[in-house]
CHARMM-style PDB file with segment names, atoms N, HN, CA, C and O in Angstrom:
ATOM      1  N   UNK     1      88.227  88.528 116.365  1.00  0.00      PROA
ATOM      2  CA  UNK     1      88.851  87.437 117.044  1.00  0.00      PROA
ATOM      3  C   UNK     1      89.018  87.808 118.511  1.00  0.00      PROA
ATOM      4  O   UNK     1      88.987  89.005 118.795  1.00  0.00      PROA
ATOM      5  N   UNK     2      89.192  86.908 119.466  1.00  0.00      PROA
ATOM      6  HN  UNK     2      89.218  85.936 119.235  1.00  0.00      PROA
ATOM      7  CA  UNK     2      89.232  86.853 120.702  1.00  0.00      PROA
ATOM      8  C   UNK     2      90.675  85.924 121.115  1.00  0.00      PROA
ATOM      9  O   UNK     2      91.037  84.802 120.758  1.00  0.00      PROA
ATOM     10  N   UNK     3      91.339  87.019 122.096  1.00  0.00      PROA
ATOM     11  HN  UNK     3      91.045  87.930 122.386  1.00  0.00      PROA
ATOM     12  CA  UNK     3      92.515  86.710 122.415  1.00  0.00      PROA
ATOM     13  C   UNK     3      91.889  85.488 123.493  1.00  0.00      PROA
ATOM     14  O   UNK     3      91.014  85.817 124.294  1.00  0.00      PROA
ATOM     15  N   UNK     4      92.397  84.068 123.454  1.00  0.00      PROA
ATOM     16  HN  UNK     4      93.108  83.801 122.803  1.00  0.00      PROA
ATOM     17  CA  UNK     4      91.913  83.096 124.418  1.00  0.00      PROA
ATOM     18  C   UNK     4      92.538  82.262 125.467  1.00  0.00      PROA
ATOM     19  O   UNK     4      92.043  81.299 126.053  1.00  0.00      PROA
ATOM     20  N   UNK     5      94.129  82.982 125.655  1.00  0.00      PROA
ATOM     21  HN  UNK     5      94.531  83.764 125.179  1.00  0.00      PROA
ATOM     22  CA  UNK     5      95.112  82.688 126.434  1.00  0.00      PROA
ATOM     23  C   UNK     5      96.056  83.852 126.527  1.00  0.00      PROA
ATOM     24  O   UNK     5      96.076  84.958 125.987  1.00  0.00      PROA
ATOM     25  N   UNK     6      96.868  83.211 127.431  1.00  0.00      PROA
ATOM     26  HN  UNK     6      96.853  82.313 127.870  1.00  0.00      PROA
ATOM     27  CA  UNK     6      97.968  84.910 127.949  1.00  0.00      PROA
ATOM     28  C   UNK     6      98.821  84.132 126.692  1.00  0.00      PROA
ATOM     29  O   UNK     6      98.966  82.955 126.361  1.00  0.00      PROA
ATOM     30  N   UNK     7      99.359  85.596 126.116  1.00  0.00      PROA
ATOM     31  HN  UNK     7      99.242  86.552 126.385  1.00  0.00      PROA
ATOM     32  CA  UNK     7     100.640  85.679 124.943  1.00  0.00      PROA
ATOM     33  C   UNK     7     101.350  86.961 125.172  1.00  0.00      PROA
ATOM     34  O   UNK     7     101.104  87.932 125.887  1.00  0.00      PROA
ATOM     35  N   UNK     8     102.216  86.696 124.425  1.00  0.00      PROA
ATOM     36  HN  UNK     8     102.416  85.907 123.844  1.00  0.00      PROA
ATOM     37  CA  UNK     8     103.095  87.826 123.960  1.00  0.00      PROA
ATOM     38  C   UNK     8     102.989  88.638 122.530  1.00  0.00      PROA
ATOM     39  O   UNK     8     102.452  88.096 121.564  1.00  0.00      PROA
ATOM     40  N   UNK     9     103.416  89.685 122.468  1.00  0.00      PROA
ATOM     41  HN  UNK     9     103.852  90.126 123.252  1.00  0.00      PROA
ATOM     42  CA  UNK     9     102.636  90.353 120.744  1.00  0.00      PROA
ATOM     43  C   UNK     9     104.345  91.289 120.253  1.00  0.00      PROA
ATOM     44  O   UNK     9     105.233  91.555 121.063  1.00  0.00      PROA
ATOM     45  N   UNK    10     104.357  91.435 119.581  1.00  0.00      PROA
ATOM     46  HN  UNK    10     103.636  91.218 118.924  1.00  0.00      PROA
ATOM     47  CA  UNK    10     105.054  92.381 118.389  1.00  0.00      PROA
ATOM     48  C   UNK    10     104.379  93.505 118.015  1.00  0.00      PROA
ATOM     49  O   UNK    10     103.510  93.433 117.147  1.00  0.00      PROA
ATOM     50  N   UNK    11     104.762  94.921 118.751  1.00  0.00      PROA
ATOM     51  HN  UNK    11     105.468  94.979 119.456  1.00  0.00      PROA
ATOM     52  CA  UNK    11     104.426  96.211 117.908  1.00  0.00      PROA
ATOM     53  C   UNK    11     105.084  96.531 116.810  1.00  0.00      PROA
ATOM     54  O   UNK    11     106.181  96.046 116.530  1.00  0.00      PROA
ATOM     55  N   UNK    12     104.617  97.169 116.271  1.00  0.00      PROA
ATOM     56  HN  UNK    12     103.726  97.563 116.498  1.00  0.00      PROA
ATOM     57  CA  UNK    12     105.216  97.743 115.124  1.00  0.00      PROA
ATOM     58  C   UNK    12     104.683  99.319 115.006  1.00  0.00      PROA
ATOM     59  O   UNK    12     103.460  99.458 114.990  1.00  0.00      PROA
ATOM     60  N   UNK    13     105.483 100.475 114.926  1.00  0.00      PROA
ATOM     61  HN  UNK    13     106.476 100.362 114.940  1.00  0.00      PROA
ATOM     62  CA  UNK    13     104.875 101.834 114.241  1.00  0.00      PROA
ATOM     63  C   UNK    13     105.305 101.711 112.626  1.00  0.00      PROA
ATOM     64  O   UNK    13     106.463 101.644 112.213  1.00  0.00      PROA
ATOM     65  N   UNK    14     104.313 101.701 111.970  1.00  0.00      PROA
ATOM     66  HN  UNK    14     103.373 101.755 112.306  1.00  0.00      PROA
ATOM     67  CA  UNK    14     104.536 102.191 110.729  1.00  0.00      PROA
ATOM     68  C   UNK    14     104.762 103.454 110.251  1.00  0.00      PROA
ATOM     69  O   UNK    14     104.410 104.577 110.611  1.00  0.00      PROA
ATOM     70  N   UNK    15     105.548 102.939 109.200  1.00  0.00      PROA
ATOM     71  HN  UNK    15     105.833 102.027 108.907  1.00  0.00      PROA
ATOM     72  CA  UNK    15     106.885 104.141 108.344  1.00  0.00      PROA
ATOM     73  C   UNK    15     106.285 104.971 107.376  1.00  0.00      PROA
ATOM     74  O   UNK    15     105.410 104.617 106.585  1.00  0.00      PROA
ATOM     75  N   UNK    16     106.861 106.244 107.487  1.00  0.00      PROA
ATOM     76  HN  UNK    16     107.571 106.531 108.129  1.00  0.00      PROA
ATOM     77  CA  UNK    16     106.350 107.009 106.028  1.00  0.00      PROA
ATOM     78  C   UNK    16     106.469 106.307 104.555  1.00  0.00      PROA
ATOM     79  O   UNK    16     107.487 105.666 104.292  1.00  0.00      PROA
ATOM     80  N   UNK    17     105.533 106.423 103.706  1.00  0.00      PROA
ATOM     81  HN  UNK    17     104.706 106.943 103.919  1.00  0.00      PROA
ATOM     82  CA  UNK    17     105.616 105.790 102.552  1.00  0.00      PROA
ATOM     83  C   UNK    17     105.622 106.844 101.349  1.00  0.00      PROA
ATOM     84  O   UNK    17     105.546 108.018 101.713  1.00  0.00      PROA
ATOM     85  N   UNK    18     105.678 106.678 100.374  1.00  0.00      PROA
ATOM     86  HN  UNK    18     105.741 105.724 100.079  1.00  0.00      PROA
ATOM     87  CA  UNK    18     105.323 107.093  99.053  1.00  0.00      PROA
ATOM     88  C   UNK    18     104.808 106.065  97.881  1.00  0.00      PROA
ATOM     89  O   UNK    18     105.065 104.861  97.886  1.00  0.00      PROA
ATOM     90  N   UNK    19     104.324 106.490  97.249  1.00  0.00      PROA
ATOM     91  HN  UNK    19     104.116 107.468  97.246  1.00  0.00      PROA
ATOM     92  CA  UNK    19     103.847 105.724  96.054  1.00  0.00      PROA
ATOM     93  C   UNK    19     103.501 106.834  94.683  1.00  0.00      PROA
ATOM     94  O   UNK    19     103.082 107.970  94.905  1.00  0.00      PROA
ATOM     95  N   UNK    20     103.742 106.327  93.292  1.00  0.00      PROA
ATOM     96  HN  UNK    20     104.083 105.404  93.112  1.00  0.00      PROA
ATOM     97  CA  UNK    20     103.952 107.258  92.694  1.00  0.00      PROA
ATOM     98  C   UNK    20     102.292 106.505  91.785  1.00  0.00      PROA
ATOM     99  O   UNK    20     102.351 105.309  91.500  1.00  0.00      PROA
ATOM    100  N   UNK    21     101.236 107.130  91.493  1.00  0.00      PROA
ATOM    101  HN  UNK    21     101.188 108.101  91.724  1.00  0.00      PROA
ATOM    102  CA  UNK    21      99.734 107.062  91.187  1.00  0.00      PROA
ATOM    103  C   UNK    21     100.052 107.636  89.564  1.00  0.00      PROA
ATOM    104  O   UNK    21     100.968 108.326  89.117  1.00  0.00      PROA
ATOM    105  N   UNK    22      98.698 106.929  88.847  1.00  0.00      PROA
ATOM    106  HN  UNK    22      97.954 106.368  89.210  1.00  0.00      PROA
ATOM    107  CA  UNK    22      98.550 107.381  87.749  1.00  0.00      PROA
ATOM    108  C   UNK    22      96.703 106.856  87.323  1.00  0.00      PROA
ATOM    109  O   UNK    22      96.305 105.739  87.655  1.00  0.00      PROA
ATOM    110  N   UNK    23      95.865 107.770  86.643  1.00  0.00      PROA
ATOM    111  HN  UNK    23      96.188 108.677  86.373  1.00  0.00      PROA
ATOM    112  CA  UNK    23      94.776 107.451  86.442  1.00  0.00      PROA
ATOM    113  C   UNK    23      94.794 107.603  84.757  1.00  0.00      PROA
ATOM    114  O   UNK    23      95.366 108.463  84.086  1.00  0.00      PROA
ATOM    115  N   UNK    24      94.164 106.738  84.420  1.00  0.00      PROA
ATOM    116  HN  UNK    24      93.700 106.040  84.964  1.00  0.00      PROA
ATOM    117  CA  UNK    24      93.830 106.614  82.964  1.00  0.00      PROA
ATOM    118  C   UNK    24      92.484 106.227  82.710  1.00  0.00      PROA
ATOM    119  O   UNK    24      92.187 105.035  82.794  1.00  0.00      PROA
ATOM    120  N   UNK    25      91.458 107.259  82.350  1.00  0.00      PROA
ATOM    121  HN  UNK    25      91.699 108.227  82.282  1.00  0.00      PROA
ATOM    122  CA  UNK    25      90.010 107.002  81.781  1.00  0.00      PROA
ATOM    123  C   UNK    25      90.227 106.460  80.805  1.00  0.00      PROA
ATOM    124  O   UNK    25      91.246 106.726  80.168  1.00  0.00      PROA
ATOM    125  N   UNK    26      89.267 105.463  80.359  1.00  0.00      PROA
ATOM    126  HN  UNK    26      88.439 105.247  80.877  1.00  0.00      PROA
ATOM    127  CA  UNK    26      88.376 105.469  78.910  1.00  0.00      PROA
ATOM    128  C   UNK    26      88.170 105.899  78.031  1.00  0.00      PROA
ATOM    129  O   UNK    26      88.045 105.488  76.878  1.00  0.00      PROA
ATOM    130  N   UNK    27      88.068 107.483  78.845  1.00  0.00      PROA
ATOM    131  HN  UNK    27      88.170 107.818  79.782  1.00  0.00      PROA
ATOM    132  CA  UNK    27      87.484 108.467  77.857  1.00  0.00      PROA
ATOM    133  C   UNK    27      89.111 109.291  76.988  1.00  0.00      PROA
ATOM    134  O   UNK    27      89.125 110.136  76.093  1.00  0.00      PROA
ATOM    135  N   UNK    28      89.967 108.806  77.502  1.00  0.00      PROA
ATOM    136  HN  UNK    28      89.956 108.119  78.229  1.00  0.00      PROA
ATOM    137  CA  UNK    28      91.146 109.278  76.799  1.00  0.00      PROA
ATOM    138  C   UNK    28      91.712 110.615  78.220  1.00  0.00      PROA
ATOM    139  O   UNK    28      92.772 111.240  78.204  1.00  0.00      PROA
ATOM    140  N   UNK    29      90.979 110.676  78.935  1.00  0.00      PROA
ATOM    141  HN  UNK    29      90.118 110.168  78.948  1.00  0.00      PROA
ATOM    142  CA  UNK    29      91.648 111.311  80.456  1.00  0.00      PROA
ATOM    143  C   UNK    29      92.789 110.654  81.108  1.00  0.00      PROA
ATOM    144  O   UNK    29      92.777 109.465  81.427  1.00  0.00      PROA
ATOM    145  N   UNK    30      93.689 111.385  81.280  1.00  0.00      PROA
ATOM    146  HN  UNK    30      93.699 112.351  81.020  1.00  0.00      PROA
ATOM    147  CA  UNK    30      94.933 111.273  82.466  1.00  0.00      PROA
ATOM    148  C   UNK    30      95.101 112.016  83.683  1.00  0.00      PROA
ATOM    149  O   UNK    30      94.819 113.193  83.458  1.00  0.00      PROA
ATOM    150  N   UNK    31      95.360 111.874  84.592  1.00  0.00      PROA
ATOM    151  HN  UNK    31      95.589 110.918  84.775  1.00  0.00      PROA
ATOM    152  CA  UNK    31      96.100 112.388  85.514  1.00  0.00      PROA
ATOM    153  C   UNK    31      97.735 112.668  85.083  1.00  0.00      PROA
ATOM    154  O   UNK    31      98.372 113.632  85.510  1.00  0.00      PROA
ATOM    155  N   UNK    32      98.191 111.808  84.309  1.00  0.00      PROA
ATOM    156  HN  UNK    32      97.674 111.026  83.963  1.00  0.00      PROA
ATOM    157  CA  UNK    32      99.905 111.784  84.185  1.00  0.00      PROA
ATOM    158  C   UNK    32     100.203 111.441  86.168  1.00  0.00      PROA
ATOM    159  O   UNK    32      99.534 111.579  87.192  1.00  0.00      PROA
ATOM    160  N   UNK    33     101.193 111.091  85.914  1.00  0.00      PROA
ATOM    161  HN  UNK    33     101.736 110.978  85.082  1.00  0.00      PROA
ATOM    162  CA  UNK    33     101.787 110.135  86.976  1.00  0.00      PROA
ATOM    163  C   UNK    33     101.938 111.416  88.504  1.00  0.00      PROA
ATOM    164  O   UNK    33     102.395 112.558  88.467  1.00  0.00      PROA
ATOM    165  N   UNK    34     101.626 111.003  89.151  1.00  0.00      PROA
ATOM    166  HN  UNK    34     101.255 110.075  89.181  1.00  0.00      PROA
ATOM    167  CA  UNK    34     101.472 112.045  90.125  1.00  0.00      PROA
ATOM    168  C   UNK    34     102.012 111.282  91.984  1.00  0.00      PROA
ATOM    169  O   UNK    34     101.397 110.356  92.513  1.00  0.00      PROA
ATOM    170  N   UNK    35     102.937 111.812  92.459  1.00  0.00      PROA
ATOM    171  HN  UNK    35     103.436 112.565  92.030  1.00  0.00      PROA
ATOM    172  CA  UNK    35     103.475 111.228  93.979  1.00  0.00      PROA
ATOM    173  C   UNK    35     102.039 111.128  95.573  1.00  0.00      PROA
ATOM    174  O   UNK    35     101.250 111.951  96.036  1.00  0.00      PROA
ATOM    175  N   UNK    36     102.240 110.246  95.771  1.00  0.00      PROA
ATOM    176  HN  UNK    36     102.882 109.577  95.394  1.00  0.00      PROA
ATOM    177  CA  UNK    36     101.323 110.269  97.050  1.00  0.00      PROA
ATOM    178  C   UNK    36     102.228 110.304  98.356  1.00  0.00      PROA
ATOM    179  O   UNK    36     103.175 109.518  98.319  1.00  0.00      PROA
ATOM    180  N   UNK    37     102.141 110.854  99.171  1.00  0.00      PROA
ATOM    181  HN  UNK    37     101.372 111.493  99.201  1.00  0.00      PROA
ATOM    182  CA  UNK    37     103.263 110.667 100.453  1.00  0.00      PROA
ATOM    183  C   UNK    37     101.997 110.004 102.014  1.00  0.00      PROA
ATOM    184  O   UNK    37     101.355 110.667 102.829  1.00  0.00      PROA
ATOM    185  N   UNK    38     102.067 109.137 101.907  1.00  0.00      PROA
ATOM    186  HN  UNK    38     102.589 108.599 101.245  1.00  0.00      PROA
ATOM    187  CA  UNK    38     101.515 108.808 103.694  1.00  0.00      PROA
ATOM    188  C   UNK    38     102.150 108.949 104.780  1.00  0.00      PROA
ATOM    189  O   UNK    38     103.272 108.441 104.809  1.00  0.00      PROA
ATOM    190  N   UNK    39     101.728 109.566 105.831  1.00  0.00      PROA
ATOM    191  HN  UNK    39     100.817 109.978 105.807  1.00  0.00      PROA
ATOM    192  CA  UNK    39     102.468 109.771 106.715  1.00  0.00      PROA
ATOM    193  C   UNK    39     103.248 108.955 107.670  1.00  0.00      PROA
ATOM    194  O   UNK    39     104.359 109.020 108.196  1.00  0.00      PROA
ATOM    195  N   UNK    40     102.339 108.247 107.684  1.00  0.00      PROA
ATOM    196  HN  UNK    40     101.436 108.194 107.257  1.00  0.00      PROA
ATOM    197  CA  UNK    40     102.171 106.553 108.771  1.00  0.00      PROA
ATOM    198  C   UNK    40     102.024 106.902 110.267  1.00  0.00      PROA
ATOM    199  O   UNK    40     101.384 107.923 110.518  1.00  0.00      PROA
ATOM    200  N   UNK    41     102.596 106.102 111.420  1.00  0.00      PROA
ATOM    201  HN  UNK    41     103.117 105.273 111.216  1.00  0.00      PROA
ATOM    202  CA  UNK    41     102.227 106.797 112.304  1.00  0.00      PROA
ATOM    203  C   UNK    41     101.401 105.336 112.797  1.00  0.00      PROA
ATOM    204  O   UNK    41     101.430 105.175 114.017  1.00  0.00      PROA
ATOM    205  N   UNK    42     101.014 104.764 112.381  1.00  0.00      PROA
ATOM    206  HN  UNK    42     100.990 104.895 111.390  1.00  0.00      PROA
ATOM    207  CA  UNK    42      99.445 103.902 112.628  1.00  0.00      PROA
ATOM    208  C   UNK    42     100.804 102.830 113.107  1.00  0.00      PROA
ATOM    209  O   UNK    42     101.940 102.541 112.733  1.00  0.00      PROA
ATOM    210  N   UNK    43      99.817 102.490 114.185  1.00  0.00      PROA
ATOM    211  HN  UNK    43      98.894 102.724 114.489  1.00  0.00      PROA
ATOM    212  CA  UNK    43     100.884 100.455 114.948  1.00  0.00      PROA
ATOM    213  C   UNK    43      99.883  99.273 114.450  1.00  0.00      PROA
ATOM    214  O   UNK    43      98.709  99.150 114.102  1.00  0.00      PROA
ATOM    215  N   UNK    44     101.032  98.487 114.620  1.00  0.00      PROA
ATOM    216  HN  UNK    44     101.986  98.587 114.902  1.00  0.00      PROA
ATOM    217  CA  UNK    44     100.244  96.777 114.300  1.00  0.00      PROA
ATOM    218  C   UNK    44     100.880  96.307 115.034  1.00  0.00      PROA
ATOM    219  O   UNK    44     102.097  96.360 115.215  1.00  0.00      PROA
ATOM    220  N   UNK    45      99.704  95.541 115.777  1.00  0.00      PROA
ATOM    221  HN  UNK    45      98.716  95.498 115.631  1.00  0.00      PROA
ATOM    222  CA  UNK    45     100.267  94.238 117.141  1.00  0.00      PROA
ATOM    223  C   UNK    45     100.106  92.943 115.967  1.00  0.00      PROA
ATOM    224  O   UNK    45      99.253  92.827 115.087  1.00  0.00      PROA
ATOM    225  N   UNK    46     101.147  92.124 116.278  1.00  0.00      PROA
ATOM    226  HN  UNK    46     101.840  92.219 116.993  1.00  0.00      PROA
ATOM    227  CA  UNK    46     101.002  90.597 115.540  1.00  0.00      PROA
ATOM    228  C   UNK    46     100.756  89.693 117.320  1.00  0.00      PROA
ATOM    229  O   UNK    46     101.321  90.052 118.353  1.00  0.00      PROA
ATOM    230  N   UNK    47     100.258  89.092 117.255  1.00  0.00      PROA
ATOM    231  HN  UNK    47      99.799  88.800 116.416  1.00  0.00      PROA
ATOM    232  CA  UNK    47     100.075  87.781 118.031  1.00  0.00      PROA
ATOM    233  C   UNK    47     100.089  86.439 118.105  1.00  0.00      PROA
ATOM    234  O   UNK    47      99.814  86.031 116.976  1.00  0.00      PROA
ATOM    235  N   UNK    48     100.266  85.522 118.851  1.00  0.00      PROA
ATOM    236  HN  UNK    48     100.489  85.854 119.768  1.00  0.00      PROA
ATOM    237  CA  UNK    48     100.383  84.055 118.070  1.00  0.00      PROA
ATOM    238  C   UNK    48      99.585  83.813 118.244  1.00  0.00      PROA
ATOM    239  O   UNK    48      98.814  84.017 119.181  1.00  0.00      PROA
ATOM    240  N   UNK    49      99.521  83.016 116.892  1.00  0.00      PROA
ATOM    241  HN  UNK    49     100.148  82.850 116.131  1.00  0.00      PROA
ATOM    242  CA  UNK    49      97.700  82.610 115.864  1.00  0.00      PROA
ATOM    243  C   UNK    49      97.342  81.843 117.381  1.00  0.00      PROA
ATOM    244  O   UNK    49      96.267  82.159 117.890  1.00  0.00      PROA
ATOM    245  N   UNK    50      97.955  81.144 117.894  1.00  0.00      PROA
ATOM    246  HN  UNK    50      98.828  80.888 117.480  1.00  0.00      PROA
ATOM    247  CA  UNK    50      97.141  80.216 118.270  1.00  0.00      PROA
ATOM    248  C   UNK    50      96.635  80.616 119.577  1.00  0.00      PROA
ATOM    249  O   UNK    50      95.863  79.860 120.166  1.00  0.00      PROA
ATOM    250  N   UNK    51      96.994  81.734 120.094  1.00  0.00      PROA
ATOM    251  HN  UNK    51      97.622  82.347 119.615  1.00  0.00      PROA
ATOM    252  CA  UNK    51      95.935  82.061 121.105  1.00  0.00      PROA
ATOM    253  C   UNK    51      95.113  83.284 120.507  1.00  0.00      PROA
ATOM    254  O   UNK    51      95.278  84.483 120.735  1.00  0.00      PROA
ATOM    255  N   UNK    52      94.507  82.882 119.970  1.00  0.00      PROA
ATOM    256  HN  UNK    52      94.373  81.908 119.784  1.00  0.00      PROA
ATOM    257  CA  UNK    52      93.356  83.484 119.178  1.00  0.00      PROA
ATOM    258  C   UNK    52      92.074  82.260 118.735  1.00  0.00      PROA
ATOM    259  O   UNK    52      92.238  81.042 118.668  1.00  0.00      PROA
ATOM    260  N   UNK    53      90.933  82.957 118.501  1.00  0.00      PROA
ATOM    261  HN  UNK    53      90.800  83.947 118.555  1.00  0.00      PROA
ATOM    262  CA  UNK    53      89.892  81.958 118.015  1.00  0.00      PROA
ATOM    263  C   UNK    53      88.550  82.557 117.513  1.00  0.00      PROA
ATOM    264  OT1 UNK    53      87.657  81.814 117.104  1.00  0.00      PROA
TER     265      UNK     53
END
């Protein structure tokens, strides 16, 4: 997309996360439930839709 007028935007840094994972084969394989940690770190600009196109 192409910004197509002057606007204003919203940063954001994103937050450390966790999530707790589990794999289950077919074949009767598990992982058993296992923690993921992301660091974050990464930004998101929001913009208004409408100067965009």
């Amino acid at each position: 997309m192409a910004v197509t007028k002057p606007t204003t935007g919203i940063q954001s840094t994103i937050g450390k996360a966790t999530e707790r994972l589990r794999y289950d084969g077919a074949d009767g394989y598990t992982t058993g439930t296992m923690g993921k940690i992301m660091g974050g770190g990464g930004r998101q600009i929001t913009l208004d839709t409408s100067a965009l196109k």
